[in-house]
C-alpha positions, 0 to 999 in steps of 0.5 A: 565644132567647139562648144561653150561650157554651161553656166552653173544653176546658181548663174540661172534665173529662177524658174517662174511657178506654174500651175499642175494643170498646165504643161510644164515650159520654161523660157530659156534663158541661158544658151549653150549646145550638147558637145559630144567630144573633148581631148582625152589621153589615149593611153590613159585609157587604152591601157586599163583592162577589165579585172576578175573583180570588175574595173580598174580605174586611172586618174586622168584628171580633173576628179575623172578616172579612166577604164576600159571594159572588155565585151564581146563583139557578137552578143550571140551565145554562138559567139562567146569565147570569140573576138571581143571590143574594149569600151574606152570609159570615163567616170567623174565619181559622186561627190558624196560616198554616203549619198551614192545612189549609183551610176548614170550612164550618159550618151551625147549622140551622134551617132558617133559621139564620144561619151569619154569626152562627154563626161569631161566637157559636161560631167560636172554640170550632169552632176551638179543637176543630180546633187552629186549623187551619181557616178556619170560614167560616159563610155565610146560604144563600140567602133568609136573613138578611143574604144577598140577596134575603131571604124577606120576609113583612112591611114592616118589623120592627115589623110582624113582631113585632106578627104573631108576638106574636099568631101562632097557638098551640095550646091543648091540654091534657096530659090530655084528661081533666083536671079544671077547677078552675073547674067541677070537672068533668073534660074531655071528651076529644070537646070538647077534640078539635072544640076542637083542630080549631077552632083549627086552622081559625084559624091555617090562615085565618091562615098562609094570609093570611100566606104570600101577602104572602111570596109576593109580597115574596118573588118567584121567589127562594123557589122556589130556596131548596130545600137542593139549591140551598143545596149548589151554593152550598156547592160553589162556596164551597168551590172559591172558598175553597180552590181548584178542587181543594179538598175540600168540609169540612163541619159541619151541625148539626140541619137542617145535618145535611140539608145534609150528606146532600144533600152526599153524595147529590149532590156527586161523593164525590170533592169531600168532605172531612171532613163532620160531622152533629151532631144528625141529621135524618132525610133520606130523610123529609125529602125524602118524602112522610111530612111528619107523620112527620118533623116529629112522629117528630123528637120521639121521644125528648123526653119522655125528656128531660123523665123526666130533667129531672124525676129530675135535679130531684128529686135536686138537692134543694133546689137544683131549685124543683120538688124539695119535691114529691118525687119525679119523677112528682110533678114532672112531675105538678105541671107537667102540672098548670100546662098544664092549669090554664091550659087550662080556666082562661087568666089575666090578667097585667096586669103583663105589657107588654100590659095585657090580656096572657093566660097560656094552656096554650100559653105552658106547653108553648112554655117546655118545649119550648124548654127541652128543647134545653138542660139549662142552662135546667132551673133556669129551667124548674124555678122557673117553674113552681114559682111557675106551680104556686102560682098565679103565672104571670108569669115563666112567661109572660114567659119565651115573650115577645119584645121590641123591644130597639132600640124601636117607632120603631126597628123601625118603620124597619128591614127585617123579619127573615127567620124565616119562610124556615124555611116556604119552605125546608121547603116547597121541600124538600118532594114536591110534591102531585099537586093540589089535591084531595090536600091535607090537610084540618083534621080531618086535621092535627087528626088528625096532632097527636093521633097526635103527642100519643099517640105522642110527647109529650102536652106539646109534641107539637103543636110542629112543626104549622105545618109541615104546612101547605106547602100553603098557600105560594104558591111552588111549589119549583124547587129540590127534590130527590127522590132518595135518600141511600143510598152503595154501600159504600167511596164514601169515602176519608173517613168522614162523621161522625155525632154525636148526643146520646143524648137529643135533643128534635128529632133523636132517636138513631134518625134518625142511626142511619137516616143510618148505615144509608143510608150504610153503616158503611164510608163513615160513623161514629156517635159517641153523646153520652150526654146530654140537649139538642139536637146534641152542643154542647149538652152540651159533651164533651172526649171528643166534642171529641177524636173531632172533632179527630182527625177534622179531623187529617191522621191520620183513621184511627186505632185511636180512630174506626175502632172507633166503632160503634154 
């Protein structure tokens, strides 16, 4: 999804003073989301191979240069000398030589985000924050992108768009009980559920199809996608880089953020340098048994947002379409309605580019979804379903669409993307099942979005589902890692640093607490962003802005980040 570039500092208000004895906040006042991806020449990058004397770089525009870097596929010492992956790399270099402190590798989550196409669309902001004292180099880990080889689920591009225009999506409504304004008759909750459950069947029949043709286009290249892999790829970057005695600099955003944890769970605490996590994950879930837990439990504070969201609106007044009807309930009420609306009632929009294109709930619940990563999208959320409210449901629909900007032909010819490497990571990452006979059931996941809907959020509970189905990929991982992420006090000479927005859609403020308690308050810090939006980027802060900035400083220990507390 298309994301807009963040304002420069100088555009941002002044932070207001706080005292050393209360937790560093600050009101965000500027909006944007972390964008993972961005147009990136294949060649430029494809085609730069590692050398005896380390990289060797390409201008690819923009003051970025382009690399690749040649790693091997398994880590194991059994495996050197065999098969290998080259690591798609982009660099915006320092803008000072003499003041050059080194590299910060950067990572936009997912899993599956590009970090090549990150350093273009956030590169200069990342370096503006640290004063251009760094190189940010961003790389596509291993199975994505433009790095190679590729998790591949299709023959070409237009073959994957055709899949995901009708991947499966669930149907469900936000009240069980609503009232269909066909029939008139409210809903039974126990139809609504056998509903559910049915549709659960459907697309576990449909992603099991699908993850066999990864399986094998994919090869043995999926089983060592695991993040435990991904950070022996970061270590041996960050000593091509810099130097074999150069200290790992890191920052992780959402998933990155696990990459982050597993740095400091299994790289010597000696090789890290400054290591920021934006947007927290929890890990010790991540790596666990609980895979509903983690993928439903990162919803924890969303409807928190949507509450906001709906205050926000009404306060605007008439600049919010949603605002005429009053007050926030009345809001939330009216967009609840729209999902069940097109729950009991689907509709037809021949307008739309498919002639026999239908609206249904899920279109509803997959815009507020998405636009709960970044309040700049709250006005386009508000008038789409301020229009959806009054019985048009074209811009609400259209908004979830994806298209073909380059053209049929054109996709018809071009290698399919690698989106599906999300699966193939969380599932490598993942505790293998003990057999067959321990995998979950429908009725069980069906019973795991439910518990979702009622604890979480009954609007875009179900969102992360598809994720609970890693046993159906095909490729058992060789790259998980099952230890544990806690730290013996004073490890560090170097706090990691751990940000987090106060009301995130997908990392709740309780999973970068959990991190600060795995690591210890003596090795960690937590800064609290009091917003609303995905990772600390999301709602830009020059208060944020200078905490990083001082920690990317020769001066790390100051009065400033050492009173940081929670």
């Amino acid at each position: 999804m298309e994301k807009e570039p963040l304002l420069p500092l100088k555009e941002l208000p002044q932070a207001q003073p706080r005292s050393a004895k209360t937790p560093l906040r600050r009101k965000a006042v500027v909006c944007l989301a972390a964008a993972a991806l961005a147009g990136l020449g294949a060649a430029s990058l494809r085609h730069n191979p590692t050398t005896a004397s380390g990289l060797t770089w390409t201008d690819c525009g923009s003051r970025i240069e382009c690399s690749t870097l040649e790693v091997p596929m398994d880590w194991s010492a059994a495996a050197v000398g065999g098969p290998t992956v080259q690591l798609a790399l982009a660099r915006l270099p320092a803008r000072s030589k003499e003041g050059r402190l080194g590299s910060i590798i950067v990572n936009p989550g997912g899993p599956g985000g590009s970090g090549t196409g990150f350093v273009f669309s956030r590169g200069a902001m990342i370096s503006t924050v640290v004063e251009g004292r760094y190189d940010i180099v961003g790389f596509d880990p291993r199975g994505i992108n433009l790095s190679t080889p590729h998790i591949s689920c299709f023959p070409d591009k237009l073959s994957e768009h055709i899949f995901n225009s009708r991947a499966p999506a669930l149907n469900i409504p936000v009240n069980f009980t609503s009232i269909s304004s066909a029939t008139g008759v409210p809903s039974n909750p126990a139809i609504v559920i056998s509903d559910l459950e049915a549709q659960v069947r459907a697309a576990e029949a449909t992603f099991a199809a699908l993850y066999v043709n990864c399986g094998e286009r994919s090869g043995e290249a999926a089983a060592f996608v695991g993040t435990q892999s991904v950070v022996k790829d970061i270590d041996f970057l960050s000593r091509t880089l810099d130097g074999p005695d150069s200290r790992i600099n890191f920052w992780g955003f959402s998933y990155g953020t696990i990459i982050g944890q597993y740095l400091t769970a299994i790289i010597p605490p000696e090789r890290l340098g400054r290591v920021i996590i934006d947007g927290v994950v929890d890990a010790v879930a991540w790596n666990g048994d609980a895979r509903g837990q983690l993928i439903f439990g990162g919803l924890d504070d969303v409807e928190d947002v949507y509450t906001n969201f709906a205050k926000s609106c009404a306060n605007a007044k008439e600049n919010c379409a949603l605002a005429s009807l009053g007050s926030a309930d009345a809001i939330l009420a009216a967009v609840d309605g729209v999902v069940d609306a097109l729950y009991h009632s689907p509709v037809a929009l021949a307008t739309l580019p498919e002639a026999d294109f239908v609206g249904r709930a899920h279109h509803a619940r997959s815009l507020l979804f998405t636009s709960a990563y970044s309040i700049r999208t709250w006005p386009a959320l508000a008038e789409h379903f301020a229009a959806a409210h009054f019985h048009n449901f074209t811009g609400l629909v259209n908004a979830t669409l994806s298209y073909l900007p380059e053209g049929v032909a054109k996709a018809a010819k071009e290698p399919d993307s690698s989106a599906r490497a999300t699966m193939a990571i969380t599932c490598a990452d993942s505790r293998p099942y003990n057999s067959s006979s321990s995998f979950p059931t429908s009725s069980e996941v069906t019973t795991l979005i439910l518990d979702a809907l009622r604890r979480y959020s009954p609007r875009v509970g179900e969102s992360f589902f598809s994720w609970t189905l890693c046993h159906l990929w095909p490729v058992a991982s060789k790259s998980y890692y099952g230890g544990g992420f806690t730290m013996p006090p004073d490890t560090l000479d170097t706090p990691i640093l751990i940000l987090s927005q106060r009301y995130d859609p997908v990392t709740p403020l309780s999973s970068a607490k959990k991190a600060l308690k795995n690591l210890g308050v003596s090795n960690a810090r937590l800064v609290e962003q009091d917003g609303n939006g995905h990772c600390s980027i999301s709602q830009a802060s020059l208060c944020t802005a200078k905490i990083v900035r001082i920690a990317h400083s020769l001066h790390f220990y100051t009065e400033c980040v050492l009173n940081l507390r929670l």
